[in-house]
N, C-alpha and C positions, 0 to 999 in steps of 0.2 A: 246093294250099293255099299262099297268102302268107305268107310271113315278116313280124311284127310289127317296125316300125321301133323300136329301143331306150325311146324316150321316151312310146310308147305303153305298153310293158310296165313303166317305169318308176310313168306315171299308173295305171294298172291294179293295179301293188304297192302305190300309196300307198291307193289307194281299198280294195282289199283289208284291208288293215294296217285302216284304220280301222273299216271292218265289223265286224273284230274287237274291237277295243277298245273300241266301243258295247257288242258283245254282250258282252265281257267285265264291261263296267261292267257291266250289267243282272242279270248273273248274280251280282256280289258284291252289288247293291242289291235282288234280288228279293224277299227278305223283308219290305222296307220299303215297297214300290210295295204300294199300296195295291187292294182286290180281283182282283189278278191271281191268276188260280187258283179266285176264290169269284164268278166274273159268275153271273148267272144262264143257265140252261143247261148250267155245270158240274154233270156227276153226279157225287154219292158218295153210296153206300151200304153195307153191312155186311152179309155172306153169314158167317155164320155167327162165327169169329172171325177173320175177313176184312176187310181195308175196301179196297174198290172205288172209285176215282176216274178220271173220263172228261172230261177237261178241253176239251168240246167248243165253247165260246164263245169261251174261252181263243185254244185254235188258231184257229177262225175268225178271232179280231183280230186277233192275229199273222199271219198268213197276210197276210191284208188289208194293214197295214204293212208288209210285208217286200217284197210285191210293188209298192208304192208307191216303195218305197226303190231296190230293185231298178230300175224303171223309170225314176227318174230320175239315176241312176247311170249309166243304157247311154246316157238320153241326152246326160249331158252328156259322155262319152266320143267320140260320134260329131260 
């Protein structure tokens, strides 16, 4: 295994750090983004006095971005 010359691990902390701070933003702005949580394909329902949510479109989009995100992050790294 390679040792990472410093100014890679440098680029890598700044890109890191930023990941977060998007995800951070999105987390204090969640409430206001508008149908995230309610796409269709989100289940909820009520089992008795229960309520049941399966946020399966949700994750799909997500998923979908993140690996978008992801993928252009390695390459602009490399």
């Amino acid at each position: 295994m390679e040792a990472m010359p410093s100014h890679d691990i440098g680029k890598a902390l700044v890109i890191i750090g930023l990941v977060v701070l998007i995800v951070g933003i999105l987390v204090a702005f969640s409430p206001r983004i508008p149908l995230l949580g309610r796409l269709p394909g989100d289940l909820s329902f009520h089992i008795g006095e229960h309520h049941v949510f399966i946020p399966l479109a949700t994750c799909i989009l997500l998923s979908i971005g993140l690996t978008i995100v992801v993928n252009v992050v390695l390459r602009l790294l490399k």
